[in-house]
SEPAGU-257880 format. One record per residue (C-alpha): residue in one letter; z, x, y. Coordinates in steps of 0.05 Angstrom, whole numbers, padded with zeros to 5 digits, always signed. Layout:
BEGIN
aZXY/...
***
This chain:
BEGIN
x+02980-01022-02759/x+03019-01012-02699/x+02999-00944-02653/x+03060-00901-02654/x+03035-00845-02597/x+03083-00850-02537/x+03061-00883-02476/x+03021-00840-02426/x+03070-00841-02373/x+03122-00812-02429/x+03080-00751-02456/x+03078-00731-02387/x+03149-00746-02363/x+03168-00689-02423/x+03107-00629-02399/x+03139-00644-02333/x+03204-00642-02365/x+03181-00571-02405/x+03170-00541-02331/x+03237-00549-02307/x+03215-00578-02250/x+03276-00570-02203/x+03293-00493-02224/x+03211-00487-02218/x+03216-00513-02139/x+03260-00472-02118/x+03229-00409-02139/x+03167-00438-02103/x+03207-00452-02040/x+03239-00387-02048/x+03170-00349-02051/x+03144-00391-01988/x+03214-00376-01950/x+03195-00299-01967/x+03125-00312-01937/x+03148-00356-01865/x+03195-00298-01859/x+03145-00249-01855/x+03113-00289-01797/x+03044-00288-01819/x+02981-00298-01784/x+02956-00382-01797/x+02923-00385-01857/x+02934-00448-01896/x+02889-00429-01949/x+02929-00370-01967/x+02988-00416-01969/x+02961-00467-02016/x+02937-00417-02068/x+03010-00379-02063/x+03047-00449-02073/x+03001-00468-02129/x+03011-00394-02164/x+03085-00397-02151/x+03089-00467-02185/x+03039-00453-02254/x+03077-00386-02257/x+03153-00417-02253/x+03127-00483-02295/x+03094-00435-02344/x+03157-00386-02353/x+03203-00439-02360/x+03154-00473-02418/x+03155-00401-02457/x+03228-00406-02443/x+03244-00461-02478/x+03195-00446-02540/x+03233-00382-02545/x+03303-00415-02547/x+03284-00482-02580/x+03332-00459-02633/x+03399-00446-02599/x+03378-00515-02553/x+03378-00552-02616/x+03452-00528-02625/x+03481-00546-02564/x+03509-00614-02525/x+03470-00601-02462/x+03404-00580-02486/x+03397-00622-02546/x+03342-00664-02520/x+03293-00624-02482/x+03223-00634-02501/x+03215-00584-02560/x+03280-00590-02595/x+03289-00669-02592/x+03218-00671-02627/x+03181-00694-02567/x+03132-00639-02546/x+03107-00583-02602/x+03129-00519-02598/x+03058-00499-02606/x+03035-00537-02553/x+03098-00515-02512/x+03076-00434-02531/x+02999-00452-02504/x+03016-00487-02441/x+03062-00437-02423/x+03013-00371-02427/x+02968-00419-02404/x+02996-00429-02339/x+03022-00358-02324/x+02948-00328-02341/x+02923-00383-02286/x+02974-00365-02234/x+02960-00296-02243/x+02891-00301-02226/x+02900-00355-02187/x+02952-00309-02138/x+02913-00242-02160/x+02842-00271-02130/x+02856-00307-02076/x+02934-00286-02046/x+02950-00204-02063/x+02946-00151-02118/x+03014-00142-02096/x+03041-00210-02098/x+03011-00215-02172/x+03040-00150-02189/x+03106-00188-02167/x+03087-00252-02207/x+03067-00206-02263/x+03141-00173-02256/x+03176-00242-02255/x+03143-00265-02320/x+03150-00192-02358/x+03226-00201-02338/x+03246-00269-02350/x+03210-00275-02412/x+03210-00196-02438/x+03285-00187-02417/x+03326-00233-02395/x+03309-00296-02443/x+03325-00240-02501/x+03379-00206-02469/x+03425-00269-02476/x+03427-00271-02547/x+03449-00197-02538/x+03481-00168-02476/x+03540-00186-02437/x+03495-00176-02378/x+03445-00227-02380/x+03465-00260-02319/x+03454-00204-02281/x+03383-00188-02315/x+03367-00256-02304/x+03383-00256-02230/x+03339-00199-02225/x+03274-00243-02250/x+03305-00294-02200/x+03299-00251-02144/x+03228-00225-02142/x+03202-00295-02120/x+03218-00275-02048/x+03173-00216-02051/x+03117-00250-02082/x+03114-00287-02014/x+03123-00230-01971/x+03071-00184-01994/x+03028-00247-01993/x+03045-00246-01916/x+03037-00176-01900/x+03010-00134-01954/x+03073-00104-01969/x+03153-00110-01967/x+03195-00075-01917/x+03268-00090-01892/x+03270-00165-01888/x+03242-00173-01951/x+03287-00136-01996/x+03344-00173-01961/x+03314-00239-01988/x+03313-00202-02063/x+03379-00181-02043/x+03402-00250-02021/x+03368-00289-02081/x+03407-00229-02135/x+03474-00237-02110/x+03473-00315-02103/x+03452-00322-02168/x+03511-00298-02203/x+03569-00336-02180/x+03512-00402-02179/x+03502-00385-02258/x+03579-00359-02272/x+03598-00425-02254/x+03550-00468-02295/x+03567-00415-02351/x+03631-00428-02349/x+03639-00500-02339/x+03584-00499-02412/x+03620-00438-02445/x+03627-00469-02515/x+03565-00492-02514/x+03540-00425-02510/x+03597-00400-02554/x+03567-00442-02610/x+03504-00408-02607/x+03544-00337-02601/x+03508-00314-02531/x+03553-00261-02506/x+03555-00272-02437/x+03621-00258-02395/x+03644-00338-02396/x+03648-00334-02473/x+03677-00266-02479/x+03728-00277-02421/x+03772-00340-02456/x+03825-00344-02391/x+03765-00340-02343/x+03803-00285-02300/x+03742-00236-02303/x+03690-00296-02288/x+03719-00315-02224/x+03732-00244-02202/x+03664-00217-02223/x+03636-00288-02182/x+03680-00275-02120/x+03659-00203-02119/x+03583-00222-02121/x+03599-00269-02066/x+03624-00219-02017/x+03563-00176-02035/x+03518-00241-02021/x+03555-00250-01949/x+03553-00175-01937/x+03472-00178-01950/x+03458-00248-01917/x+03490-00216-01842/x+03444-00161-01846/x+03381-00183-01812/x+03433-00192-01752/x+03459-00113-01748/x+03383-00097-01766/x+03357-00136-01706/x+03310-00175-01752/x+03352-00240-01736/x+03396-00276-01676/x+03471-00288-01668/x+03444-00364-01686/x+03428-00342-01753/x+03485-00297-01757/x+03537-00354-01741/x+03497-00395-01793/x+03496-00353-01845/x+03570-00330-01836/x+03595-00400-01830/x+03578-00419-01886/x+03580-00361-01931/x+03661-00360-01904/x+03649-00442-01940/x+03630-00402-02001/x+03676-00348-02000/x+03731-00407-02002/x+03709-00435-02065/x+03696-00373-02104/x+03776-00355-02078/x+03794-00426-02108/x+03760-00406-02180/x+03805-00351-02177/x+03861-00400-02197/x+03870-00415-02268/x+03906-00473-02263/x+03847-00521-02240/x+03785-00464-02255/x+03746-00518-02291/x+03748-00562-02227/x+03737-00504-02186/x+03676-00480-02216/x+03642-00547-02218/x+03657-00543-02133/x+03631-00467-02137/x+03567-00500-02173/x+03556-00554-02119/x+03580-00513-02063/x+03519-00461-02084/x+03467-00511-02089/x+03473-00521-02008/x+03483-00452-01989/x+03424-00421-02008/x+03383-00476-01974/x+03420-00464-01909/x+03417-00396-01900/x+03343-00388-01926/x+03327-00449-01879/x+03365-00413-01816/x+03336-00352-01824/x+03265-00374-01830/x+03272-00417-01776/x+03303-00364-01730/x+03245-00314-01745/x+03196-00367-01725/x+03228-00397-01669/x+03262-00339-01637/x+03223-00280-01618/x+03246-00224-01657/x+03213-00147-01664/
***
């Protein structure tokens, strides 16, 4: 009798898989870009335990994620084979990991980083899993109440920093909300009958000439700009950031103008997609490194 159990090295390729790994590290990074910015006394400790919570609570969300919407995955092209629909991983398994993982970052972040920055972790899970992943088989606003959950990362990093959030902080959840939209109106529309199979609601099915998309994405892109110059006029960040950040959010600006045009929108929002991927790291990069290099109040 042969011994049908995958390999080792394949079980764990499809947990790791269950985490969304990549979406997972960047609301890590995000959450220790929110805690440099704060400019916090050294404590490497502190910064261990905050990147470990971060990851078990992002890994653990996007786990309960997944067993939530194994259904409407198994219906479409692009999500087909992730680990619970494509057989590989339980659901059960998926559903205990999951809780698993957000009850350990919880403590872990609770204990040993903030009651406020678990209170924020807390906030991200009740959203993302309580709203947002139900919202999209319901409301034409699910982007938006998704970009919310997206945004508190930031803050879970800055109260871990100082004990609380003032100006600076609510600029990164401002930053993080507004980017998210045109980032996720793109994907949504470049995978809009996919998601019109499974009859989620979102603006990129309802919106067939893609008009409303682009405008709706452009708009959240001037809001994004607006928000990102702000630590400049505030005093909280240099004319070095400021040129940064408005170079290349004018970059951005230029390819949510180009999704404007019907004609090639499909090409368009695959360059608003790509385009959004190396913003955020730029301007989050800038004005960390500004606020620790330059001597600001």
């Amino acid at each position: 009798m042969t011994d049908e159990s995958p390999p080792p090295d394949a079980r764990f390729a499809d947990y790791l898989e269950l985490t969304k790994p990549r979406l997972s590290l960047l609301s890590v990074l995000t959450a220790l870009v929110g805690y440099f910015a704060a400019r916090p006394a050294h404590d490497p400790a502190r910064v261990g335990f905050l990147a470990l919570g971060a990851s078990l609570a992002a890994g653990g969300v996007a786990a309960l994620n997944q067993w939530m919407e194994s259904d409407t995955d198994a219906r479409m092209h692009r999500t087909e084979q992730r680990p619970i629909p494509s057989g590989k991983i339980p659901g059960g398994s998926a559903y205990v990991l999951g809780w698993g993982m957000c009850f350990a970052a919880l403590i872990i972040i609770f204990t040993q980083v903030g009651r406020l920055s678990a209170l924020f972790t807390l906030l991200t899970i009740a959203s993302y899993l309580g709203w947002y992943t139900p919202a999209k088989r319901s409301s034409r606003w699910s982007t938006e109440i998704g970009a919310v959950a997206g945004a508190f990362p930031p803050l879970i990093g800055w109260s871990a920093a100082e004990g609380g959030v003032s100006a600076l902080g609510w600029i990164l959840f401002g930053v993080l909300f507004f980017w998210q939209i045109p980032h996720f109106m793109a994907i949504a529309w470049t995978y809009r009958r996919d998601y019109s199979i499974v009859n989620f609601p979102m603006l990129p099915v309802r919106d067939e000439s893609g008009g409303k998309v682009a405008g709706w994405s452009l708009a959240a892109t001037i809001s994004l700009v607006a928000v990102s110059l702000l630590p400049v006029f505030l005093g909280l960040d240099s004319a070095w950031y400021g040129a940064a950040a408005a170079l290349v959010g004018a970059l951005f600006l230029s390819r949510a103008v180009a999704f404007l045009r019907a004609g090639s929108r499909d090409a368009c929002a695959r360059r608003l997609f790509f385009f959004s991927l190396a913003y955020l790291p730029i301007v989050l990069g800038s004005l960390v490194a500004d606020r620790l290099l330059l001597h600001h109040p």
